[in-house]
N, C-alpha and C positions, 0 to 999 in steps of 0.2 A: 397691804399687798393686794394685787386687784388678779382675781381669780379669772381669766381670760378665757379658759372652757367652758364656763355657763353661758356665753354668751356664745354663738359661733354662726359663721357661711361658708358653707362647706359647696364644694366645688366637685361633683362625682364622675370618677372614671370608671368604664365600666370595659372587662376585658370577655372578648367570648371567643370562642376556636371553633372552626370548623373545619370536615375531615372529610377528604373526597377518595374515593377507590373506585374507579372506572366510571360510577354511577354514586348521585349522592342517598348518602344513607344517613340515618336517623336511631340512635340510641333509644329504648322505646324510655319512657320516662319512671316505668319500674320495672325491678328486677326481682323477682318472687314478691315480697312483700314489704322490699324495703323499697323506697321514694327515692330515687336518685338524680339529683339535683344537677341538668344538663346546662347549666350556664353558673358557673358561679362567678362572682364580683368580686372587684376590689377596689374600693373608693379612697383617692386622693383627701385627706379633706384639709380645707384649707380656711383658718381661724380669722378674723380682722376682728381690732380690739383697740376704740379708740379712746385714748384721755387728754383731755383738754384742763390746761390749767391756767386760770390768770393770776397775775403776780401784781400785786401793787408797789409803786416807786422806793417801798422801803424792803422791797422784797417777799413781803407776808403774802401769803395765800390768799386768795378773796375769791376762788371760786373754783368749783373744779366739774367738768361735764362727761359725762366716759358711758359708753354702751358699744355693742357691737356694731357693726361697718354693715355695708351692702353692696357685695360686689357686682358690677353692671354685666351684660351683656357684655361689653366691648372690654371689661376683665376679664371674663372668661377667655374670651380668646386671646386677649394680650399673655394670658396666663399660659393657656395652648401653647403658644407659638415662641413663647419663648425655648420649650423643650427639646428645640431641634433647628430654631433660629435666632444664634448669638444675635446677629445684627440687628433684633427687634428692639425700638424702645425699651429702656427700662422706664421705673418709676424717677422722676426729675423734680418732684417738689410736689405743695400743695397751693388750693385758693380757698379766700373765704366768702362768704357772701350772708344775704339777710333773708333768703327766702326759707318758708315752712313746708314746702311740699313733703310730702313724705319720700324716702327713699325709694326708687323703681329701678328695677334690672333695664330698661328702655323705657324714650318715653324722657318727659319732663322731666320726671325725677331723677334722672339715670345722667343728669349733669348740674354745676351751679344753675341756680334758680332765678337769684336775682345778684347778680357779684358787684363787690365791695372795688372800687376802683384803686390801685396799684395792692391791692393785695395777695400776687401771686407773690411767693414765696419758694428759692429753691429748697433742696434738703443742705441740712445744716450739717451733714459728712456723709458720705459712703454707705451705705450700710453695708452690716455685715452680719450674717446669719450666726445662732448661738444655737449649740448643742444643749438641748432641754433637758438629755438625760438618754439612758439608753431605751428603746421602744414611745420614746415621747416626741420626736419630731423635732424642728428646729424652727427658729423665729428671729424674724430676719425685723428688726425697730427702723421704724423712717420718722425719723423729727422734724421738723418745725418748727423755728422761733418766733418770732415777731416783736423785736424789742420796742422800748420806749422810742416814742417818735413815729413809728409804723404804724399804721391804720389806727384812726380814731373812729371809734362805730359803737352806738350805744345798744344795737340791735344783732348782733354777730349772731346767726342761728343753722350754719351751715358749714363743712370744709369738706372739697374735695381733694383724692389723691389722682393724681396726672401724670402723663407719658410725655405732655408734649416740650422739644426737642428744639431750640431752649423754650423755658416758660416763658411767655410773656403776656402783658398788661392786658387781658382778654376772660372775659366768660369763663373760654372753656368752652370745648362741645361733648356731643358723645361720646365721638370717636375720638378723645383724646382722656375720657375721665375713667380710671380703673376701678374705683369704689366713691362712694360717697356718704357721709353723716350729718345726723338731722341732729341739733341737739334738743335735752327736752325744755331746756331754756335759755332766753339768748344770754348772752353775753353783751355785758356793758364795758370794752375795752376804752380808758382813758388816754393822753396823750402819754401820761408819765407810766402809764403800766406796761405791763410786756404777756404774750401770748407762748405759750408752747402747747405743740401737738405732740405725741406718742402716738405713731399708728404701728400696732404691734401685730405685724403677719405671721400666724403660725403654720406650719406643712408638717400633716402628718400621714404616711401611708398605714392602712387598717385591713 
């Protein structure tokens, strides 16, 4: 079972109040001798948790790659803006590509590197968020397949997750990639093998 908390990108909201009476006024920050804490927070945090696994023609296991995600800039606000506008983008699928860059919130890293041609990929159903439990947040799974016959790449070392609206046979840019994953070694997908992804997004308020 693959422990999804040790790994985490956490995404911070931060709430503050201010209070106006004719003139603005200021709480002094102690009161006799106790410290009182004039901004307190509340952080969103939000988990990405990826597993990648290849399957060879008989079905057996032959390799599996899984570490934490890195959400982009242009997640973050995809993220924002979903909170208060249905009609944003959701997530629509993934791509894969061979490049090594490291993961970057902007910036080079912060989309496919070097992509693998036709291997964008939609999601393979709906997702739907699962209750983790009470005070544990919920996790919402986007998959990915890539059966036999899809992308032959003996160098697979990247997949991004995407907005764009339908996906198509393309890169990818910034402004379309929500998170993205480096693996720590590629992947040698055959004709006869098949790919699946697990991006497993957790939300939890703290």
């Amino acid at each position: 079972m693959i422990d999804a908390d040790k790994s985490d990108d956490r995404l911070g909201i931060t709430d503050s109040v201010t209070s106006r009476l004719g003139k603005l006024t200021r709480k002094p920050p102690f009161v006799g001798r106790r410290n009182r804490r004039r901004h307190p927070t509340e952080k969103v945090g939000i988990t990405g948790f990826v597993v990648v696994r290849l399957f060879g023609p008989d079905g057996q296991l032959k390799q599996v790659e899984q570490g934490a995600n890195l959400v982009t800039d242009y997640g973050d606000e995809h993220i924002a803006k979903r909170m208060f506008d249905d009609a944003f983008d959701i997530v629509t699928g993934m791509r894969l590509g061979t490049g090594a860059t490291a993961a970057a919130k902007a910036g080079a890293g912060a989309a496919i590197v070097t992509y693998i041609a036709a291997s964008q990929e939609a999601l393979d159903g709906v997702p739907v968020a699962v209750d983790l439990g009470a005070g544990l947040g919920y996790r919402t799974p986007h998959i990915c397949t890539w059966i036999a016959g899809d992308v032959t790449n003996a160098a697979i070392a990247e997949v991004a997750l995407t907005d764009e609206t339908p996906i198509t046979d393309v890169a990818g840019v910034v402004g379309d990639t929500v998170a993205r994953f480096v693996f720590a070694s590629t992947i040698d997908k055959q004709a006869d093998d098949s790919l699946a992804v697990t991006w497993n997004v957790d939300f939890l308020g703290a």
